[in-house]
C-alpha positions in Angstrom: -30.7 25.4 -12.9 -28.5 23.9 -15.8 -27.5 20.5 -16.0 -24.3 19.1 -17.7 -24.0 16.7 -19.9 -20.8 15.1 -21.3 -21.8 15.8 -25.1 -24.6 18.8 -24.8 -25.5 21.6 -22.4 -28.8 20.8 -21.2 -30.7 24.0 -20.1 -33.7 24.3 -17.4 -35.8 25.5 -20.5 -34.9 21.9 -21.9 -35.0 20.0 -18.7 -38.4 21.6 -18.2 -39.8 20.0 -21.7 -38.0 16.3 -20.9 -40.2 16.5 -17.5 -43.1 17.2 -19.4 -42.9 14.1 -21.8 -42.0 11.8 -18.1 -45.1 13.6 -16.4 -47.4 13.7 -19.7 -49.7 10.9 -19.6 -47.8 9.0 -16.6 -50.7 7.4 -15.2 -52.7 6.0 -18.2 -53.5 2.6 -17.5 -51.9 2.7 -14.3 -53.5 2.0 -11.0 -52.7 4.5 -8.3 -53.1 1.8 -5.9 -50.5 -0.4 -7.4 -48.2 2.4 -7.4 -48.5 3.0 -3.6 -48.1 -0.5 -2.9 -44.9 -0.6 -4.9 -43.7 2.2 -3.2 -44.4 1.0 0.0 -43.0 -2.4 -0.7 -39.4 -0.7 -2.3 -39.1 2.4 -0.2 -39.9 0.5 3.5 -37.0 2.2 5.3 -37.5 5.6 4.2 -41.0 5.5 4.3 -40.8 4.2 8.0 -38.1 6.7 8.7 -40.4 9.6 7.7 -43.6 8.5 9.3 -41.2 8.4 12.3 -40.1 12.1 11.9 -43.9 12.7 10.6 -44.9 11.6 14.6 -42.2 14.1 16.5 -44.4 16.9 14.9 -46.9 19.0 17.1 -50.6 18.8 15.2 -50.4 22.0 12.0 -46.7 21.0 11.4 -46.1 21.6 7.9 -44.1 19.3 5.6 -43.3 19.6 2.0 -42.0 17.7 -0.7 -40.2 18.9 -3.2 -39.3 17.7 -7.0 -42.6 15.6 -6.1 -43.1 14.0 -9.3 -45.9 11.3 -8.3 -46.2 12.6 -4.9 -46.4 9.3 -4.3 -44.6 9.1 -0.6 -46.1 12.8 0.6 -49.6 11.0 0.0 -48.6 8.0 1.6 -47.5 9.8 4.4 -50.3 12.5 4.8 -52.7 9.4 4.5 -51.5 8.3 7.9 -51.0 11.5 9.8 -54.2 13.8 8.9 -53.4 16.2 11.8 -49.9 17.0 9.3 -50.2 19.8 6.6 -48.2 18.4 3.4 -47.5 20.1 0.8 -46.2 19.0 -2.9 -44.0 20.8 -5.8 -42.4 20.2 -9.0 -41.2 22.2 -11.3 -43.7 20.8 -13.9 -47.0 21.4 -14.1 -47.7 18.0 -16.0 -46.5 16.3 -12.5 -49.0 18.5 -10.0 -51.2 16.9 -12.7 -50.2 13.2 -11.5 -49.7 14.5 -8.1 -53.2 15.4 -7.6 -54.2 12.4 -9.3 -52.4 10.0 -7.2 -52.6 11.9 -3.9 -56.7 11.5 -4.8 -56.8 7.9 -5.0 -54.9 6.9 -2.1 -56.5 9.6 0.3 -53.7 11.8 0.8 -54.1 15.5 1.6 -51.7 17.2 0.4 -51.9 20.7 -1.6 -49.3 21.3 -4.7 -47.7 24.4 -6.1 -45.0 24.6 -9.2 -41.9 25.6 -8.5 -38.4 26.1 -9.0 -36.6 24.7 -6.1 -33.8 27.3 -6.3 -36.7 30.1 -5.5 -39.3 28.8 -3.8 -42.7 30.9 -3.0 -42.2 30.1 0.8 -41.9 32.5 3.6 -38.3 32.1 5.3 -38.2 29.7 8.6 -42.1 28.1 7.2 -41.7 24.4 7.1 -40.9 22.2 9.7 -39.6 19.3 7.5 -38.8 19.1 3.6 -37.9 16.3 2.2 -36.5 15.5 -1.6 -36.9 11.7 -3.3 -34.8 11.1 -6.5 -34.3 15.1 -6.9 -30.8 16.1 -5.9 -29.1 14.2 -8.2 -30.5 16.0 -11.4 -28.7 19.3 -10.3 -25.0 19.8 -11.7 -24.6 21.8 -8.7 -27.2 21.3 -5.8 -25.7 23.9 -3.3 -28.3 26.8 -4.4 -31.1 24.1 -3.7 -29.9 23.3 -0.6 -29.6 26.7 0.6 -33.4 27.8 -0.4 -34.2 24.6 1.8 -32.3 26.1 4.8 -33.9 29.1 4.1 -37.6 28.5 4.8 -37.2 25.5 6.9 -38.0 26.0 10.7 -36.0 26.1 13.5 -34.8 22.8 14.4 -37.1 21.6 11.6 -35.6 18.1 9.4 -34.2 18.3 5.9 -34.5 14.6 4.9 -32.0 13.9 1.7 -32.8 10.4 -0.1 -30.6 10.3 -3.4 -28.6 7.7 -5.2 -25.8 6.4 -3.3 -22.2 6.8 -5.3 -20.3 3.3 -4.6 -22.9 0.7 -6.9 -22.9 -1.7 -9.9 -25.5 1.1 -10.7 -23.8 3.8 -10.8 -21.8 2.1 -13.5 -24.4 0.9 -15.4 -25.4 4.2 -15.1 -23.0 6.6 -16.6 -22.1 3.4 -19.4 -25.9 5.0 -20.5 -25.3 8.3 -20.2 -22.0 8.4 -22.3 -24.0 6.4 -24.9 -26.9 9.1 -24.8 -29.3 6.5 -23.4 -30.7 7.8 -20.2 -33.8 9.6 -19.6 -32.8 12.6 -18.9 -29.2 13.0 -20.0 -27.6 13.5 -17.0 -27.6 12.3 -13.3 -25.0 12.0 -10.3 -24.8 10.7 -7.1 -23.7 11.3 -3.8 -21.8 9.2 -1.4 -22.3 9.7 1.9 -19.0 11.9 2.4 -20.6 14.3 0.2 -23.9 14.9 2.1 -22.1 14.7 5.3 -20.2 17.4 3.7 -22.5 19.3 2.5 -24.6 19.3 5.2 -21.6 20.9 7.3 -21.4 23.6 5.1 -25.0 24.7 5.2 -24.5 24.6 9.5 -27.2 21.7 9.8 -26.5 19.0 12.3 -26.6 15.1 10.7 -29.6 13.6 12.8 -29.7 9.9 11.2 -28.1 8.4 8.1 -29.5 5.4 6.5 -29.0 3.1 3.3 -31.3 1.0 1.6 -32.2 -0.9 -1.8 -30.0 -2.7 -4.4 -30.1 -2.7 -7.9 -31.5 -6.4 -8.7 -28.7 -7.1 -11.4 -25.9 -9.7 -12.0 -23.7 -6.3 -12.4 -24.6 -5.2 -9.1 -21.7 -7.4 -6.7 -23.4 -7.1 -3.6 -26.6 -8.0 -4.6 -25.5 -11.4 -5.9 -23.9 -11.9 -2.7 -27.1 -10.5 -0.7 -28.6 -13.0 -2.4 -27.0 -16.0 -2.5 -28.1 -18.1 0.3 -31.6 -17.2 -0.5 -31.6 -17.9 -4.0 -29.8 -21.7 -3.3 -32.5 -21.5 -0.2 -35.2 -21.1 -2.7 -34.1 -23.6 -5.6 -32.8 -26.3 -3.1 -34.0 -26.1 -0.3 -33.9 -30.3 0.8 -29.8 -29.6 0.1 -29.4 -25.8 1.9 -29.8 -25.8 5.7 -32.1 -23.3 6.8 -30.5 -22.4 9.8 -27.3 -21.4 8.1 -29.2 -19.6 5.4 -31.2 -17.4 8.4 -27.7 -17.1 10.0 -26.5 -15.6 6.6 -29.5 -13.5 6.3 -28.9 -11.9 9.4 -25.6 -10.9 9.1 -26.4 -9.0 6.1 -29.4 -7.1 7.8 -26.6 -6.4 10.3 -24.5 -4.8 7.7 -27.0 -2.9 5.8 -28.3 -1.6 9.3 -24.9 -0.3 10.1 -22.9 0.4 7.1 -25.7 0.4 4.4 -25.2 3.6 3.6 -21.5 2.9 2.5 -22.6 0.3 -0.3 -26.1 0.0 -0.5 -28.3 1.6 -4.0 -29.8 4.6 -2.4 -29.1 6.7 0.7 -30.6 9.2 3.1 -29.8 11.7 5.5 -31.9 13.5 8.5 -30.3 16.9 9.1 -31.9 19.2 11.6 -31.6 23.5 11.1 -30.1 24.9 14.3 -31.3 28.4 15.4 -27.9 29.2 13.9 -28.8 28.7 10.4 -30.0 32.1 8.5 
């Protein structure tokens, strides 16, 4: 599992050791709660899109999360389907630390293991969906990822793919830090929604739903600003602004981010379903 980097080879041993310092300590003085709510408030659509896949599922389903971190939207989910068998992993121990923590608080039920994703302890055709949050993107290659997911996910089971989306103000601002050395973890990439469509074709999964969501709240992000707009003149004059026209405007962007978010907005996620094809 290595991971370029425009001035340095990072290698899993070293990518291992920058988890530990994320996960080391995450939640002191943090409230688990707050956390949750956060979530909840920023990840609405794919939180609402899982619970929906979460309620196609005959009681004993299993679902896991992998590259957890938090575990923050396994618990979430497992909280509201207790009849669901959840199940958490990262590749650092430090983060099932956190993971239990957090699934704890909020009264989640879900049951972690470390892992490499790559080679994952799971029995072939196991899980019936698996879904990855902020993970893909940390892999220079993702394919061999991928293809252990396939592997023990179920017939006509859901692989659920939420990673950054390529076309962004963020993306930018994103690799202007990585050539200066500045991000977190070195590296990161992002996928636009050619490339998961793509993929997803050549792993034999069928594309259920695709959906975007989120924008980076920044001057540098174009789309944001102009998401914004008639709010923000809304908000600091409202006796000038109209509201109708300011509702109107509102609307046609929840129009455009329902059908072509996943072209332009920050993040994006795709449902694909394993056919009995896929071995």
């Amino acid at each position: 599992m290595a991971i370029s980097h425009p001035a340095k080879t990072i290698t899993p041993k070293s990518v291992v050791a920058d988890y530990r310092k994320v996960w080391s300590g995450y939640l002191d003085g943090k409230d688990p709660v707050q956390i949750r709510d956060h979530h909840e408030r920023t990840r609405a659509p794919f939180l609402e899109l899982m619970k929906r896949l979460c309620a196609r599922l005959a009681p004993g389903a299993r679902i896991a999360e992998l590259g957890c971190g938090t575990a923050v939207d396994a618990s979430i989910l497992s909280a509201g389907h207790p009849l669901l068998r959840f199940y958490v992993s990262d590749i650092s121990v430090e983060a099932g630390t956190v993971a239990r923590s957090m699934n704890s608080a909020i009264g989640g039920s879900c049951s972690f293991f470390a892992a490499d994703m790559a080679a994952l302890p799971i029995a072939s055709d196991s899980l019936h969906i698996i879904f990855t949050q902020g993970v893909m993107e940390h892999f220079f290659d993702p394919m061999p990822c991928f293809l252990e997911q396939v592997r023990v996910l179920a017939s006509n089971g859901f692989l659920v793919v939420n990673v950054p989306q390529k076309f962004t103000g963020y993306t930018l601002h994103k690799h202007a830090q990585i050539r200066k050395g500045a991000w977190e973890l070195g590296w990161e990439r992002e996928f636009s929604y050619g490339d998961l469509r793509n993929a997803g074709r050549s792993l034999g999964l069928i594309e259920e739903t695709v959906l975007g969501y989120g924008y980076w709240p920044s001057w540098k992000e174009p789309l944001f600003v102009l998401r914004d707009l008639m709010d923000k003149m809304y908000r600091r004059m409202p006796a000038i602004v109209p509201r109708l026209p300011q509702k109107a405007y509102t609307a046609l962007w929840g129009f455009l981010e329902k059908r072509w978010g996943h072209y332009f907005m920050r993040n994006i996620v795709v449902v694909f379903r394993k056919t009995g094809t896929n071995k």
